[in-house]
C-alpha positions in Angstrom: 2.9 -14.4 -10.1 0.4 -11.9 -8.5 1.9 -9.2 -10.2 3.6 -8.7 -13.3 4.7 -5.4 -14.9 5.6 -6.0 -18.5 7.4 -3.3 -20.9 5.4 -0.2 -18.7 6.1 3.3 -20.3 4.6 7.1 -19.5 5.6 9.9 -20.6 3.8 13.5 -19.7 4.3 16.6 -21.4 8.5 17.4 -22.0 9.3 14.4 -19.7 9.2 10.3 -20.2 9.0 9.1 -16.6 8.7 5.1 -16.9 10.5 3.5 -19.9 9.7 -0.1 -20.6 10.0 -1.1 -17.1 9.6 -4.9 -16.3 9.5 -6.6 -12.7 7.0 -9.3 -11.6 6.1 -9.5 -7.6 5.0 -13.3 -6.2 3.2 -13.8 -3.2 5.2 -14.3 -0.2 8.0 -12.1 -1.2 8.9 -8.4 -0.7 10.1 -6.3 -3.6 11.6 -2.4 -3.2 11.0 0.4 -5.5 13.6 2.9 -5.4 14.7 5.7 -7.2 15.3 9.9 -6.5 12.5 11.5 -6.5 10.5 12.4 -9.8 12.1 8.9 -11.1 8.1 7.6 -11.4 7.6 5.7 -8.3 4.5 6.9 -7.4 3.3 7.2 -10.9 4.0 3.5 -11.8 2.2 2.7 -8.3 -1.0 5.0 -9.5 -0.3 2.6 -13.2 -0.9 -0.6 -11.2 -4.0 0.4 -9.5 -5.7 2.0 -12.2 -5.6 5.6 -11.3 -3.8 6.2 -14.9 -3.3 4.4 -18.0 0.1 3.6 -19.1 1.2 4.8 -22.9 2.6 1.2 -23.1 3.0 -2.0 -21.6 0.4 -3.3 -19.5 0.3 -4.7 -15.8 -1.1 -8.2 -15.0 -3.1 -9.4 -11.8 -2.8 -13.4 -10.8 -1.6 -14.1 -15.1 -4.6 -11.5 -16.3 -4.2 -8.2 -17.0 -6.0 -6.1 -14.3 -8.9 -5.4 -14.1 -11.5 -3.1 -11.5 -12.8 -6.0 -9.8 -9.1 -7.1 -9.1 -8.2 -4.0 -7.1 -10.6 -5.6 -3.8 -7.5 -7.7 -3.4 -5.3 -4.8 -3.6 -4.4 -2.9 -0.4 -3.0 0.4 -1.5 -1.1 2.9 0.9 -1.0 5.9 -1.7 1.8 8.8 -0.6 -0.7 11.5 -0.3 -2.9 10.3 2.7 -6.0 11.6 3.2 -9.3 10.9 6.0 -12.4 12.6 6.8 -11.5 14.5 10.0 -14.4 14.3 11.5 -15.4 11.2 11.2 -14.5 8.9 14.0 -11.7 7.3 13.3 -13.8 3.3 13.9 -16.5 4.1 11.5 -14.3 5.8 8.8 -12.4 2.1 9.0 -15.3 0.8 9.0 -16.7 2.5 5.8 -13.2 2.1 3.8 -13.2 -1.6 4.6 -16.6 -2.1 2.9 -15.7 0.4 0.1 -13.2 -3.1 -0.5 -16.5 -5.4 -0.5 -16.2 -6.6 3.1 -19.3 -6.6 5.1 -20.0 -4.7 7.9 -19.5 -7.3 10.3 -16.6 -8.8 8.6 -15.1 -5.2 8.4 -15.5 -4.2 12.2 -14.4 -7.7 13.3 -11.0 -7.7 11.0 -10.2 -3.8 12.0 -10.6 -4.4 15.8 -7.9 -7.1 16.0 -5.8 -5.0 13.8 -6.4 -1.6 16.4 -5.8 -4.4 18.7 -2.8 -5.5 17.5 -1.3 -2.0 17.4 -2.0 -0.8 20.3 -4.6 2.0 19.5 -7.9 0.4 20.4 -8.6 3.4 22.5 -8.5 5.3 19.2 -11.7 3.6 17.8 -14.4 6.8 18.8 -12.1 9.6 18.3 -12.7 12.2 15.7 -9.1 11.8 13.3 -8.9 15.7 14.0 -8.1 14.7 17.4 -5.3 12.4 16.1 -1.4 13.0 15.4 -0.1 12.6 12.2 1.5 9.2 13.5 -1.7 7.9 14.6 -3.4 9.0 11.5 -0.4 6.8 9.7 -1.1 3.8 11.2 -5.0 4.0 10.9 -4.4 4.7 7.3 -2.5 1.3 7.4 -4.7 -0.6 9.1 -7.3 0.7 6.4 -4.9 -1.1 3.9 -4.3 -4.5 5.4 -8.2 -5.0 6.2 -9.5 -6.8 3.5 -6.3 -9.0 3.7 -5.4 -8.1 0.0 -3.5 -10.3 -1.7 -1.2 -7.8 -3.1 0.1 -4.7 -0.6 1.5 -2.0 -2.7 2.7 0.8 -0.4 4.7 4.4 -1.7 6.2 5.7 1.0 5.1 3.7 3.9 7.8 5.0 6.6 7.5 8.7 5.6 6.8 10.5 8.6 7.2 7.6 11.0 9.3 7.9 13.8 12.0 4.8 14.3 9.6 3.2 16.7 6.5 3.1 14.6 8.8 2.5 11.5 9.8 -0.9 13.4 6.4 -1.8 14.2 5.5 -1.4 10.5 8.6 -3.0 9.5 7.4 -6.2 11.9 4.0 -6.1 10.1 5.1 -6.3 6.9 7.4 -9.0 7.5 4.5 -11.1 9.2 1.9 -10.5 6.3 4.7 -11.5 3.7 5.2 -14.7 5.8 1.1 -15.2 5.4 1.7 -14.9 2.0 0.9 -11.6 1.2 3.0 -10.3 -2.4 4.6 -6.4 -1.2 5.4 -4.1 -3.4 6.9 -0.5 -1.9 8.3 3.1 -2.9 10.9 4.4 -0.3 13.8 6.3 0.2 14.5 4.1 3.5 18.1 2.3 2.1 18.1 0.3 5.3 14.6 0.1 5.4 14.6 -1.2 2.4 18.0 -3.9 3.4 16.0 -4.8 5.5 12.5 -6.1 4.3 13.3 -6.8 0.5 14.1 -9.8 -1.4 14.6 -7.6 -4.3 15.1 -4.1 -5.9 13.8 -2.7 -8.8 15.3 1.0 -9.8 13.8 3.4 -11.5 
């Protein structure tokens, strides 16, 4: 398994969010958070890559429990997006892509098949102040699939997304899971969620 959540629990101050939660995710497959919101979606997702520390249970990488060096082959979409607006939007690719250990060259030459391949290689010089909130979404993606992780964990992916770009993203995701590429996502999205998973975990 690429990843495998054993017995996970967090609790914050008057509330237990996660309570021994257990789910693995192999590569090749697609697997569907879901739950009302404040159920710990996002908070598990922030437990798997590291951002906080679980009270319990512990979360394993390719049969290892995870470590820093794991997370360059972790792509992670987290639900509160954020650029530098004034960067252009090519070199702030660029300089996330290396922040995963690619190399420049490695970096500008995956990134430009991926602007490519969605259409927005006009995009590459503009400052992301200049783009919509739709356009910053998909560069934001494109940032995550880069490095080709091995492990895709997205919370929220389709928020914001109007039905077209939510079908190209839906087509992308099916295509990297056929590469082999384990997915793991948050969503509200029912169909959405019909549609890509080959299972559910509820929280």
């Amino acid at each position: 398994m690429i990843l495998s959540v054993e017995h996970i629990c967090k609790a914050f101050p008057g509330k237990q969010v996660l309570n021994d939660v257990t789910f693995s995710v192999e590569g090749g497959r697609v697997c569907g958070l879901l739950g009302s919101n404040g159920a710990g979606k996002t908070t598990l997702l922030r437990i798997i890559n590291r951002i906080l520390q679980p009270d319990s249970g512990c979360v394993l990488f390719d049969g290892h429990p995870i470590q820093q060096a794991d997370l360059s082959q972790v792509g992670y979409l987290p639900e509160e997006r954020g650029l530098y607006r004034r960067m252009r939007a090519g070199e702030q690719a660029i300089f996330l892509a290396q922040l995963k250990g690619m190399s420049r060259r490695d970096a500008e030459q995956s990134l430009r098949q991926w602007f490519d391949r969605l259409g927005i290689a006009d995009w590459w010089n503009r400052p992301v102040n200049r783009l919509s909130k739709g356009m910053q979404q998909k560069l934001q993606f494109v940032v995550t699939v880069a490095h080709h992780p091995s492990l895709l964990v997205l919370d929220e992916p389709f928020s914001g997304f109007d039905s077209d770009n939510s079908d190209m993203l839906k087509r992308e995701i099916i295509r990297l899971r056929d590469e082999g590429t384990a997915i793991l996502f948050s969503t509200h999205n029912l169909q959405a969620a019909d549609e890509l998973c080959d299972k559910t975990v509820r929280l």
